[in-house]
N, C-alpha and C positions, 0 to 999 in steps of 0.2 A: 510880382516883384519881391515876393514873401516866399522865402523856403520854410518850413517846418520842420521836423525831426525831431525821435528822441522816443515818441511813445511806444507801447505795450504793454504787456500785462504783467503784476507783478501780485505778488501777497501783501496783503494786509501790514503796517509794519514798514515793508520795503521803501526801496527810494526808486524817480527815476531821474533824468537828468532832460528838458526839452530845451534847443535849440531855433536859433529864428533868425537865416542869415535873407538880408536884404541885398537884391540884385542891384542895388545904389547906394549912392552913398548918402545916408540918411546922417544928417545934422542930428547934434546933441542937444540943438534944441527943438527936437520934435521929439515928442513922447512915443514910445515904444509901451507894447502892455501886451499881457498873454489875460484871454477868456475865453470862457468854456462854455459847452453847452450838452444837454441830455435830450433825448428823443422827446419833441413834445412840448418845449420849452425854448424861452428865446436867449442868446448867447448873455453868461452875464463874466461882467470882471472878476478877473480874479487878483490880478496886478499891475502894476504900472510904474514907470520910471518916466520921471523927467527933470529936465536940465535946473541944476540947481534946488530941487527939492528931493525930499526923504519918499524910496517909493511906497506906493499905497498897495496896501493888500486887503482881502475881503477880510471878514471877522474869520472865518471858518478857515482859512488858513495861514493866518497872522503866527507866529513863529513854527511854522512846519516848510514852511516855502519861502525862497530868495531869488529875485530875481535882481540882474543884473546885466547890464549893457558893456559892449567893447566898440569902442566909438571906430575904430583903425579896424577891426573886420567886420563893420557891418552885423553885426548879431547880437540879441538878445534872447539870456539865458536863463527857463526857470530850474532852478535845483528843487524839487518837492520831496521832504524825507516823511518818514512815521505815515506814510499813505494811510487813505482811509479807504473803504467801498466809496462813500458817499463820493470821494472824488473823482468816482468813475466817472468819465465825459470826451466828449471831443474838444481837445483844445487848440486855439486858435491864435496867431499871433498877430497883432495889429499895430498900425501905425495911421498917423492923421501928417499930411504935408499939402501944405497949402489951402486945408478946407477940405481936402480930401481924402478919404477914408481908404485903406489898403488891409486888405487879410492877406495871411497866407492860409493854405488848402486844406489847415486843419491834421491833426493827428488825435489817434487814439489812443484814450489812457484809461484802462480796465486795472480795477483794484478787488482781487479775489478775497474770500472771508478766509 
């Protein structure tokens, strides 16, 4: 129900832009979040939005990344500037409706030195 899009690889520095259009229509009040994960390790947050509060970001990318939702196309948007290596990972976008947990299929964001 989760499309993905957006990732590749970029330098160090750069920016990319990931996308997360839902196959429905996902209420503003269900939280929408983009997290990532590295070989080895289990997915962690990296952000989140929801209905009437200020979205949450991890420490490590707390003013380099914004994420942002568009209620009328279904999608949520993370902008990530100033990339790091470290934030090289597969990232993932999520949603919770009714109890229930929804990814989509993951994309990949490689940040070169």
């Amino acid at each position: 129900q989760l499309q993905a899009s957006g990732g590749g690889l970029v330098q160090a520095g750069g920016s990319l832009t990931l996308s997360c259009r839902a196959s429905r229509t996902i209420f503003s009040g269900y939280p929408m979040a983009w997290y990532r994960q590295t070989p080895g390790n289990a997915r962690r947050l990296v952000a989140r939005i929801r209905s009437g509060r200020d979205p949450d970001y991890t420490d490590s990318v707390r003013g380099r990344f914004t994420i942002w939702r568009d209620n009328a196309k279904n999608t949520v948007t993370l902008q990530m500037n100033n990339l790091k290596t470290e934030d090289t990972a597969v990232y993932y976008c999520f949603t919770k409706i009714d109890g229930s947990d929804y990814w989509g299929q993951g994309t990949q964001v490689t940040v070169s030195s």
